[in-house]
Structure formats: C-alpha cells, structure tokens
N, C-alpha and C positions, 0 to 999 in steps of 0.2 A: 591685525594678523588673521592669517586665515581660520585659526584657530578659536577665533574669538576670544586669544588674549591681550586685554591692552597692558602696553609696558608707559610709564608715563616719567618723567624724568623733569625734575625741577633743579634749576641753577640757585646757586647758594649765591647770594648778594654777598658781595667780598668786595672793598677797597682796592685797587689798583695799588701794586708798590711805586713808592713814589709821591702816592699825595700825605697830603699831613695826617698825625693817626698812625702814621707807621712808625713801629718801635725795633731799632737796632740794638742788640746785644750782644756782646765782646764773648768769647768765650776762651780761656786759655788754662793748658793743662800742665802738668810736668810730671811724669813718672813720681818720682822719689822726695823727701824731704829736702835732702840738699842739693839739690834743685830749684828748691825755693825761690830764687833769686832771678829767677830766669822768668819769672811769672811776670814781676813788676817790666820786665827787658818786651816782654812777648806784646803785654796789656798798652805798653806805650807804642811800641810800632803798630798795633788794628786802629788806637784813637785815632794816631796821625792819620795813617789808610783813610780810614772813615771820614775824618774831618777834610783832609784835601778831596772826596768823592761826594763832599755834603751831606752826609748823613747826620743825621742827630741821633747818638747813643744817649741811651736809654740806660743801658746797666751794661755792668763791666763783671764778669763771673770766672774767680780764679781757683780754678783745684788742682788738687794733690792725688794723684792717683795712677794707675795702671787703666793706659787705652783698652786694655782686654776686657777689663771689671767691667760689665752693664749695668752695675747697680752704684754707680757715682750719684749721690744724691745731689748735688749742684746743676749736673748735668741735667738729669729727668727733672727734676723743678723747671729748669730752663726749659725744655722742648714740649713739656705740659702745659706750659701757659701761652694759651691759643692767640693772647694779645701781641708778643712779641713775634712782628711780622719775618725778621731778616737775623740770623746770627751768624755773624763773621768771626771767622778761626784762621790761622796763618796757614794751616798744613790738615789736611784731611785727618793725617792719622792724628791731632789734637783733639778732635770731635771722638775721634772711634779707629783702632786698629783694625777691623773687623765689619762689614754690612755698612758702610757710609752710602753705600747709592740705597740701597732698604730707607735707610734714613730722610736722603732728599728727594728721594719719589714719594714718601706719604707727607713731606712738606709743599711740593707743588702740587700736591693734591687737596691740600689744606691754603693755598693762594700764598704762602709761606715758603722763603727761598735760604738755605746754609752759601755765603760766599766766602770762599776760600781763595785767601789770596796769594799763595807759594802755590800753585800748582805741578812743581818741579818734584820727583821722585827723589827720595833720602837714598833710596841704593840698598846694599848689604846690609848694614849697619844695622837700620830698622828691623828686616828680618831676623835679624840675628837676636836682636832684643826682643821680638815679636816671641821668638822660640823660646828664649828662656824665661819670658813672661808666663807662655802654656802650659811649661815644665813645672816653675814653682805653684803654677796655684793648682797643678793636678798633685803635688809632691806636698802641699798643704791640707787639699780634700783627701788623700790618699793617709797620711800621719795621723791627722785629727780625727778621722774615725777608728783607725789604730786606738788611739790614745781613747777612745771613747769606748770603745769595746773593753780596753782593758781596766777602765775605772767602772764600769757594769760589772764583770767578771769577779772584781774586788768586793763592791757593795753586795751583788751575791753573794758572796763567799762569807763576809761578815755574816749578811743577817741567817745562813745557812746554822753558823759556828754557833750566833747566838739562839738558834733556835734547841739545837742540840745542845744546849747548856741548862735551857726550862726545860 
C-alpha cells in the first residue's frame, strides 16, 4: 500500500466437508415438557435424512427448551465444539427463533455448515408462539425482580426493627 502498510492474510488449513473427519450432529428441540415425545419422532426423521444422504452421525442432542432462550446449554455445547463440522435441524426455528443467519454465517466462516432440511415457512402459528414466548419471559424478568425488591425491602425492615430493639 502506498502507505507502507502491509495487510497480510493467512488461510486456516480446514478439511473440505465431505471427506472423513467430518462430524454430523442431530440437533432437536421442543418448546415444553409435553412435548417430550416429539423429540424421539424429530431425532428419528434427521438419522434417516442423514443416513439416506451418507452422512455418519456423530451425536444426536435433544432439548427441552424455548427457541428464544440463548442460554440452552446443549445448544452452546454443540456449536462450541469446533470439531463437529455439520449440524442438521428439521426447521430453522429448532436451532433458534431469532439471528439463525448470525448463526450460519460465523459457521461458514468457521468451514462449518447448519443443514436444515424443512425449509418450508410454519406460518402464523410460529409467530404467534414467538410473541407469547417474548411476553412470558419479559412477564418473568419483570415479576422476579418485583418479588426481589420486595424480599430486600422485608430483610431491611427486619434488620432495621432489630436494630431499634438493641
């Protein structure tokens, strides 16, 4: 550069998807506990997927949770571990209601691919859940520091009463 700055850029040696070495992991989610059931239903249609596309799974990772919650610990374990090259989900919003493309742009940036194989749109339905997903867990942080204030308020009040008693 005219500046006499050099910029210098090294390529990360990465594995091609495709050859051996490459680790497929299942991933399947379900809102609610009675739901539960729908996990082993989800888990079995990615093997087959997988299995009729050749892939060799690696690990199969089922949780319980709300697509909104970022802090699903199955999840971030999965997407932390920089060995498992490819995780296949049926439906985007299984991975994540919220930043899924966030998510597979710092994977192809990582030589790491999310395939999703329903790429068809849930409709209303989803949103509708989406919303009352946002509501309860703002109706949660919103309560629980209610309830937080007012158990401080109390333990004041005690050690106030006790102090006015020595």
């Amino acid at each position: 550069m005219p500046t006499g700055t050099l910029i210098i850029t090294e390529q990360v040696a990465r594995k091609p998807l495709g050859e051996k070495g490459e680790k497929t992991a299942i991933y399947t989610r379900v809102s609610a506990t009675e739901n539960k059931s729908n996990l082993e239903q989800q888990s079995d249609r990615l093997l087959s997927y997988c299995m009729a596309k050749g892939y060799q799974v690696y690990k199969i990772v089922k949780e319980v949770g709300s697509g909104v919650n970022d802090s699903r610990p199955q999840l971030l374990k999965l997407i932390s571990d920089p060995t498992i090259t490819r995780i296949v989900v049926e439906h985007k919003d299984r991975l994540t209601r919220f930043g899924f493309n966030y998510i597979e742009q710092l994977f192809k940036l990582q030589g790491r691919q999310i395939e999703v194989v329903n790429l068809a749109d849930n409709g209303k339905e989803d949103l509708v859940e989406d919303l009352v997903a946002i509501i309860y867990s703002f109706c949660v942080r919103l309560y629980g520091q209610r309830r937080s204030k007012r158990k401080t308020e109390k333990i004041l009040a005690e050690l106030k009463s006790n102090d006015d008693l020595g």
